[in-house]
LUMDREN-267990 format. One line per 2 residues: their letters; for each residue x, y, z of C-alpha. Coordinates in nm, 2 decimals, always signed. Layout:
N
A = X/Y/Z ~ ...
***
This chain:
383
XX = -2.28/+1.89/-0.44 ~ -2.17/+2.01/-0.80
XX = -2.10/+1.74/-1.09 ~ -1.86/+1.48/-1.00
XX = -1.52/+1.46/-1.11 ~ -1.46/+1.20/-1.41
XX = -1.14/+1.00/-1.30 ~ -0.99/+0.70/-1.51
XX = -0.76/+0.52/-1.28 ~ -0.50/+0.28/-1.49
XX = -0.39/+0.04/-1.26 ~ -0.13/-0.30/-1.23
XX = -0.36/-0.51/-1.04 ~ -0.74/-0.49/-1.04
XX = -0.76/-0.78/-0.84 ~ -0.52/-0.54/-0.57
XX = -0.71/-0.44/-0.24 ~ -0.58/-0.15/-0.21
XX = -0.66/-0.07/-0.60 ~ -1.04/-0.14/-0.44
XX = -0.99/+0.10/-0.13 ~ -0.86/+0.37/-0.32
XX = -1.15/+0.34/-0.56 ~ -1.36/+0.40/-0.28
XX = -1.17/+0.69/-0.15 ~ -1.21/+0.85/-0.51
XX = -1.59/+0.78/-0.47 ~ -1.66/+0.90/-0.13
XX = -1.45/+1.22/-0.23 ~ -1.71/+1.26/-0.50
XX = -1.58/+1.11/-0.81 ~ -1.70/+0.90/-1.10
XX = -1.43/+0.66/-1.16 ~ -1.35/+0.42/-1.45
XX = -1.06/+0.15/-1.41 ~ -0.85/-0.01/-1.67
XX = -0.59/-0.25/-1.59 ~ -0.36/-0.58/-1.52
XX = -0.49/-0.88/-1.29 ~ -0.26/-1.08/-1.10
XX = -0.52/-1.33/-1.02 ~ -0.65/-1.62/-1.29
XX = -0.96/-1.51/-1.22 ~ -1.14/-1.22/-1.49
XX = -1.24/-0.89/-1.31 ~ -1.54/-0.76/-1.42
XX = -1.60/-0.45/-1.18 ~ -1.40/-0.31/-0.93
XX = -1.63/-0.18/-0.66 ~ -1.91/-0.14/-0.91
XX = -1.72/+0.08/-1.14 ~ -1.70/+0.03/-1.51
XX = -1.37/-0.17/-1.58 ~ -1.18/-0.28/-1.81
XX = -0.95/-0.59/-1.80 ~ -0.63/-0.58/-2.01
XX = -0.51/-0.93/-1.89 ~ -0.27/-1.13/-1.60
XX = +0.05/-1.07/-1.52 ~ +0.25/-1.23/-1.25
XX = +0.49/-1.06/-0.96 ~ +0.83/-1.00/-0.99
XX = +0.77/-1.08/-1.37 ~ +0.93/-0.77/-1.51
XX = +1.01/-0.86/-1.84 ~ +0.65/-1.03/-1.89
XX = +0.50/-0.72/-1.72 ~ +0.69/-0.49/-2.01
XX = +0.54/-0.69/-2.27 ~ +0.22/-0.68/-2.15
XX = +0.23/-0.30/-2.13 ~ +0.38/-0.26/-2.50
XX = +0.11/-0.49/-2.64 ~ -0.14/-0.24/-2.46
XX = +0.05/+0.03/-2.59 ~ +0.02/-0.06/-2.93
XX = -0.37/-0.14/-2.92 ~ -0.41/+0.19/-2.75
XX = -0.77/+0.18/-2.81 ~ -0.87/-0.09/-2.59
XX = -0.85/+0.19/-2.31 ~ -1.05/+0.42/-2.49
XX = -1.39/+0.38/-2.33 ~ -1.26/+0.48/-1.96
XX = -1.04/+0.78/-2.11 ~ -1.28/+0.99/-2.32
XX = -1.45/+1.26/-2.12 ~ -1.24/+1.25/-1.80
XX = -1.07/+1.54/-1.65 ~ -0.86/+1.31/-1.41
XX = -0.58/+1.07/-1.54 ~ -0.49/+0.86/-1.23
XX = -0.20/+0.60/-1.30 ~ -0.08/+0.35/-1.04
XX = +0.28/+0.29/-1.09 ~ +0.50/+0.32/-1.32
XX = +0.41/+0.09/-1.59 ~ +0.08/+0.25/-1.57
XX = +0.23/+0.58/-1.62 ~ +0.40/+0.48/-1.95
XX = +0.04/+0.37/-2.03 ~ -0.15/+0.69/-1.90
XX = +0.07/+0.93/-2.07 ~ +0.04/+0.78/-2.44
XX = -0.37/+0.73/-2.38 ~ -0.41/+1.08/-2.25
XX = -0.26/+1.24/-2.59 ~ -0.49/+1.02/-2.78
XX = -0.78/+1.06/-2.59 ~ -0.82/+1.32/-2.31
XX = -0.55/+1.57/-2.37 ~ -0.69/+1.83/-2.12
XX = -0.70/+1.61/-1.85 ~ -0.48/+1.61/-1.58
XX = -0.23/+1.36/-1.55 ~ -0.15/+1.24/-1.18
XX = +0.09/+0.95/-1.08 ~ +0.03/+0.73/-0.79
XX = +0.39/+0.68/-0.66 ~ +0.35/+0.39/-0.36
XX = +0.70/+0.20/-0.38 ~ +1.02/+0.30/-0.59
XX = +1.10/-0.03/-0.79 ~ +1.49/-0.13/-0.69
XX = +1.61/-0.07/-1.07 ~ +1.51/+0.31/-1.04
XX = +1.80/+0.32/-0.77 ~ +2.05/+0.09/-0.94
XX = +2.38/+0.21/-1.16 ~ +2.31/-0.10/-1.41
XX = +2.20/+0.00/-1.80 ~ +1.91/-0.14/-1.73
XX = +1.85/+0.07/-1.43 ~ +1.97/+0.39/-1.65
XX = +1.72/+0.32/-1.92 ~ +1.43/+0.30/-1.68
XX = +1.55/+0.62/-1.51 ~ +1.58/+0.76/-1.82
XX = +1.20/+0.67/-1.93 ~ +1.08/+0.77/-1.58
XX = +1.23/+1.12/-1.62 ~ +1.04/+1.16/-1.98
XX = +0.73/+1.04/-1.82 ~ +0.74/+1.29/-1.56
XX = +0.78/+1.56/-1.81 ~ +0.40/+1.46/-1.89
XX = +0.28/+1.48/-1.49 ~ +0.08/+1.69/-1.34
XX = +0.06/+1.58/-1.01 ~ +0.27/+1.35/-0.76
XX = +0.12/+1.14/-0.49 ~ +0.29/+0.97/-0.24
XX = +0.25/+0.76/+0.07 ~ +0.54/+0.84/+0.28
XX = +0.76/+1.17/+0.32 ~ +1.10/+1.02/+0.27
XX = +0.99/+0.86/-0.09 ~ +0.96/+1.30/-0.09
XX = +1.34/+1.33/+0.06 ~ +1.51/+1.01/-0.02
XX = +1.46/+0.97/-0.43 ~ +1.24/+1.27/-0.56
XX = +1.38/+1.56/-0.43 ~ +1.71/+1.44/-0.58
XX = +1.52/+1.31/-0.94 ~ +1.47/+1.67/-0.92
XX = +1.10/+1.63/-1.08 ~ +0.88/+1.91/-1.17
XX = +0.54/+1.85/-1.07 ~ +0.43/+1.92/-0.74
XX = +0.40/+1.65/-0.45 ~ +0.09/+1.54/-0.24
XX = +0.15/+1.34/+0.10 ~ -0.12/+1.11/+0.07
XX = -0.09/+0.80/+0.33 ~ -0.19/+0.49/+0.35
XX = -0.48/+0.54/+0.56 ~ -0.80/+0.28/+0.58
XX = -1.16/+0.43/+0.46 ~ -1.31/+0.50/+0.83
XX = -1.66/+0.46/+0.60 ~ -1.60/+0.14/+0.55
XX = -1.62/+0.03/+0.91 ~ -1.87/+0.22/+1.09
XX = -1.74/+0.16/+1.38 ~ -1.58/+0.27/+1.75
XX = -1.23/+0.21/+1.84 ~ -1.15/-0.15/+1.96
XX = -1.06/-0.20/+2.26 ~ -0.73/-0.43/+2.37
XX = -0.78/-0.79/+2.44 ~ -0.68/-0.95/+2.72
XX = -0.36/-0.93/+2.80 ~ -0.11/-1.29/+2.73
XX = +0.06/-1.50/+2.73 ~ -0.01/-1.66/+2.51
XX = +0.05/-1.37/+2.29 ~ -0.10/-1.30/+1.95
XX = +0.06/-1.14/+1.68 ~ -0.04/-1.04/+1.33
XX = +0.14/-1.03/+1.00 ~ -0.15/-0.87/+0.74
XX = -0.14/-0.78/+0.40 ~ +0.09/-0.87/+0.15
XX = +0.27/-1.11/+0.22 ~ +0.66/-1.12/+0.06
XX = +0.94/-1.12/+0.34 ~ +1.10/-1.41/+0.39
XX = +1.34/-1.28/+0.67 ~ +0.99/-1.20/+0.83
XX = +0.87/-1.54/+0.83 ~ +1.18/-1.67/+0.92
XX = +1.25/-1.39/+1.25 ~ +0.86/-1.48/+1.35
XX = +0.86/-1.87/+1.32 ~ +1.16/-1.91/+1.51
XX = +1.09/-1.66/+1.76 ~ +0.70/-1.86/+1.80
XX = +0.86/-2.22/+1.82 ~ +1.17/-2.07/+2.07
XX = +0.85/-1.94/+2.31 ~ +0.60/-2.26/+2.28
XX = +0.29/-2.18/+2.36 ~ +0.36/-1.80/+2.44
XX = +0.35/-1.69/+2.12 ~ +0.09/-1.76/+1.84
XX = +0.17/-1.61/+1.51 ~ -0.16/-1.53/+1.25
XX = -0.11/-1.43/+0.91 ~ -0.37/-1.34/+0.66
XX = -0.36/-1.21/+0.33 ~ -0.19/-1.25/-0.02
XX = +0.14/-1.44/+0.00 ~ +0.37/-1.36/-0.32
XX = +0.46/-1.67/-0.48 ~ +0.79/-1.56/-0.63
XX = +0.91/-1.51/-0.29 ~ +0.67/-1.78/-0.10
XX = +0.68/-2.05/-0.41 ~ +0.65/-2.31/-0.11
XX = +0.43/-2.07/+0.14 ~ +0.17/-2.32/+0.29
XX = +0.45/-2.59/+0.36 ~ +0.63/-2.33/+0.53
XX = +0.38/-2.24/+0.77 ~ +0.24/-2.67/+0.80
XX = +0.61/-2.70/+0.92 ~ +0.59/-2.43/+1.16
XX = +0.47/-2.48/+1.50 ~ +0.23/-2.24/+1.65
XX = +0.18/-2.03/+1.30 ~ -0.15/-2.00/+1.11
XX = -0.23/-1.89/+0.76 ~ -0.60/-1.82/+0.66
XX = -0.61/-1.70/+0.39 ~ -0.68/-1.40/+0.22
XX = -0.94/-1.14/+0.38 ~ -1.22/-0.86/+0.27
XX = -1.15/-0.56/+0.40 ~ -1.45/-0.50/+0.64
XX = -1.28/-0.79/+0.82 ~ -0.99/-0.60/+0.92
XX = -1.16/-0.47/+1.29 ~ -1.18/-0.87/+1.36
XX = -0.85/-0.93/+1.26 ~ -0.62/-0.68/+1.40
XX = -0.88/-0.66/+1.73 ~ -0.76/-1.06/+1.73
XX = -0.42/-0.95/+1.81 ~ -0.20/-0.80/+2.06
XX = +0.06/-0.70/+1.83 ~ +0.11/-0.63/+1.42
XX = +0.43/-0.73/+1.25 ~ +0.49/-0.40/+1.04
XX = +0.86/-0.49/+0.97 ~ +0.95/-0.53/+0.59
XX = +1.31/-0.66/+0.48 ~ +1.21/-0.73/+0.11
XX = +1.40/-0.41/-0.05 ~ +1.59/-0.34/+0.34
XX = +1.79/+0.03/+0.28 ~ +1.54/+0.11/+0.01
XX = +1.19/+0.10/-0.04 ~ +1.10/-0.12/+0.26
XX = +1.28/+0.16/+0.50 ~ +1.13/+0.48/+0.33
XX = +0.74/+0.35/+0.29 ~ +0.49/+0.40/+0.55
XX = +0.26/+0.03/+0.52 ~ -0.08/+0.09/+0.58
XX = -0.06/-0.18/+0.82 ~ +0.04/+0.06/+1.10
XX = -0.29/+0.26/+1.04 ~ -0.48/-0.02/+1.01
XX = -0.31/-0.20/+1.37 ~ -0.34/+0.10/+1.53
XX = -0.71/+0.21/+1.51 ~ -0.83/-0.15/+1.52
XX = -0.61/-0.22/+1.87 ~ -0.29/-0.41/+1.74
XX = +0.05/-0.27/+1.85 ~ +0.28/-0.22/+1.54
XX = +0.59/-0.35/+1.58 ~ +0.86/-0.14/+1.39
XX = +1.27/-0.20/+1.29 ~ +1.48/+0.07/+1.45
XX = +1.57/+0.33/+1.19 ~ +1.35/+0.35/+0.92
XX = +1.01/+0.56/+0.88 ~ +0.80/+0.33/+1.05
XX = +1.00/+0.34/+1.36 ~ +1.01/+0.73/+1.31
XX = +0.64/+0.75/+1.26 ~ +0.55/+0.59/+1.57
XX = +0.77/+0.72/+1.80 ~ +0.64/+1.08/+1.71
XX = +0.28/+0.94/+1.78 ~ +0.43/+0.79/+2.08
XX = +0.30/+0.45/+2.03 ~ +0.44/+0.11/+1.93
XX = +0.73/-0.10/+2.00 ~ +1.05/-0.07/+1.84
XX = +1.32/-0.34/+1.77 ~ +1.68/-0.23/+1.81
XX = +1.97/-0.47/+1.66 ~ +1.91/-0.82/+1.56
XX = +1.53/-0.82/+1.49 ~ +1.50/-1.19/+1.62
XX = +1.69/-1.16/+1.96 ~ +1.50/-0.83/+1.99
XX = +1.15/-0.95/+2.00 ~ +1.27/-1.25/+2.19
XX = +1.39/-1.03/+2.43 ~ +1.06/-0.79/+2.44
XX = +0.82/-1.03/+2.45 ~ +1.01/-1.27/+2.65
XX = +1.01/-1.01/+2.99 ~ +0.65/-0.82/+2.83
XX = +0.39/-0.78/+3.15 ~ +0.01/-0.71/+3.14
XX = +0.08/-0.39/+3.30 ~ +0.31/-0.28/+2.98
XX = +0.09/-0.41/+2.75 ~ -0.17/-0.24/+2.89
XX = +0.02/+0.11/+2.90 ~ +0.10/+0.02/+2.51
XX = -0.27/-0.06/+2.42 ~ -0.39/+0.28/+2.63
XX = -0.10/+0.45/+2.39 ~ -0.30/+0.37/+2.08
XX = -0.63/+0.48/+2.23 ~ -0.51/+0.88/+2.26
XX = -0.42/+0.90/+1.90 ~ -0.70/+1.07/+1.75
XX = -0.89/+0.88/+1.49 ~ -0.83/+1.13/+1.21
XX = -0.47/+1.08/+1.22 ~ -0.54/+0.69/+1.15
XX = -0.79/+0.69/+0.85 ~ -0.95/+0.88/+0.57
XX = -1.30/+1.05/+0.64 ~ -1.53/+1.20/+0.34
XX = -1.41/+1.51/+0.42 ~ -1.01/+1.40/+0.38
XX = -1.12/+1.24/+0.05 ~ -1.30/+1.57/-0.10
XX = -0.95/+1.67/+0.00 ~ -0.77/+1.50/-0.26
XX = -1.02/+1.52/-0.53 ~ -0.97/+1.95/-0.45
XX = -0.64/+1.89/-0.58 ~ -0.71/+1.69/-0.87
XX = -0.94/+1.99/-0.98 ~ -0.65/+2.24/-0.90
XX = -0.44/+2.05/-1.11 ~ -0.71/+2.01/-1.38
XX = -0.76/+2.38/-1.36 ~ -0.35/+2.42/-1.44
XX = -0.39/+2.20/-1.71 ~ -0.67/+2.40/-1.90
XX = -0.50/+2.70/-1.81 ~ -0.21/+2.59/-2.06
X = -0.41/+2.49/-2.36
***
């Protein structure tokens, strides 16, 4: 194996899981990786999977305005990111605010390195008409001027909003997809069929509609139905999140949850909520969650909205269940007349998919760090 590639990775939330498992992907694919960035916790991060890191402070979600001025106080004490910049040949920002960051710190301080932005949701205000949606449009497009390389988790963020940005650099797919080296482990097999049955909601937690189509649905079916969440509820959207659920009959909350305890979770399930109305005809219709990789190599059976890329990503694997028309009648409906033998037929389904197409392997990760060095290898070619 020949040196490793030297990656800074400038991210909004060092405190983020997936900020952690994409660490890890850069790592198995053979990189050495510093981090500077936000927190959205109170709590100080020291290291993020034992990577040097550097803390630049809390911000809060949904905070915009408090989120640009912790970016332009950064900004202007540029050499606070110093330390994880010099010497790299990799610029990796995570969103757009990072972006703003990565492009000023690369100029200063690693100006043949190649700059790649991490594009994983398309903020509402990039699509709006509103001056203040023009303005950040109009920053994005000078940013992108500066980028190397594009990645992406889903392939109508590619045919929805780039390809009419009309951006430069070139575009890397790169999905959602758990670390299969951080499991170790064979595929698990269903549980028993229900009722009652169990459904997960995983991950981030910030859709409201959600709560509200899955807590009705749960008290409307008794004992039939038993909703789990886990994770990180948002408290702009969930200020009141744990009286919600106290209130809720048959609908747990525990908490949030390290990643090698995914198998457990998702294998404690019959079915994953992978339905998002937060930014519904937007962002929430174009991404690709990673909790449809994650349900479906750990045994849960995503549940998807008719219409949007979820739904059109698992009806081309041929798996999952799809809700058509009013979400809440739907699954009433669905689960309401659901057999064993269906379920059964659903949770062979995920079984044939092979495991490849569910999560990263050390080979898929030297993938991606190939085309960091091609685009490295562009950048030197200009200076």
């Amino acid at each position: 194996m020949g040196p490793k590639v030297k990656i800074s990775y400038l991210v909004h939330d060092l405190s983020d899981p997936a900020v952690h498992r994409r660490t890890r992907m850069l790592k198995a694919g053979g990189a050495c990786v510093r981090l500077a960035g936000f927190r959205r916790t109170a709590q100080h991060v020291e290291r993020v999977e034992d990577c040097e890191t550097i803390d630049l402070g809390e911000t809060r979600d949904g905070a915009l305005l408090a989120r640009i001025a912790s970016v332009a106080s950064v900004a202007i004490r540029l050499k606070r990111l110093e330390s994880v910049m010099r010497g790299s040949q990799v610029v990796l920002a995570r969103n757009l605010e990072m972006l703003f960051l990565a492009t000023k710190a690369r100029r200063r301080y690693a100006p043949d390195a190649a700059l790649v932005y991490e594009c994983l949701d398309i903020h509402r205000l990039l699509l709006g008409r509103s001056l203040p949606s023009q303005l950040l449009q109009s920053i994005e497009h000078d940013l992108m001027r500066e980028v190397d390389l594009v990645l992406t988790s889903s392939p109508r963020f590619i045919t929805e909003y780039f390809s009419f940005r009309k951006f430069d650099p070139p575009i890397k797919l790169f999905e959602n997809k758990p670390l299969l080296l951080d499991f170790g482990m064979a595929r698990q097999p269903s549980l028993p069929s229900g009722p009652p049955w169990k459904l997960g909601w995983f991950g981030m937690i910030r859709c409201r509609r959600s709560f509200a189509i899955l807590s009705a649905v749960a008290r409307e079916l008794g004992g039939n139905l038993q909703i789990r969440i886990a994770g990180r509820a948002s408290p702009k959207e969930f200020p009141d999140f744990e009286k919600l659920v106290a209130r809720s009959p048959h609908v747990t909350f525990t908490g949030s949850y390290r990643f090698e305890e995914l198998p457990e979770l998702y294998g404690g399930v019959h079915f994953s909520w992978a339905i998002d109305f937060f930014e519904q005809g937007l962002n929430s219709s174009w991404l690709l969650p990673n909790r449809i990789y994650e349900s479906s190599l750990f045994g849960a059976i995503p549940i998807a909205e008719e219409g949007v890329e979820t739904a059109r990503w698992l009806t081309e694997k041929g798996i999952g269940v799809i809700l058509s028309g009013d979400p809440k009648t739907s699954l009433l409906s669905f689960l309401s007349g659901l057999t064993s033998r269906r379920y059964r037929q659903l949770a062979r389904a995920l079984q044939k998919i092979p495991t490849a197409e569910l999560a990263m392997t050390e080979e898929s990760c030297s993938e991606i760090l190939k085309e960091f060095g091609a685009a490295s290898d562009s950048v030197r070619g200009r200076l």
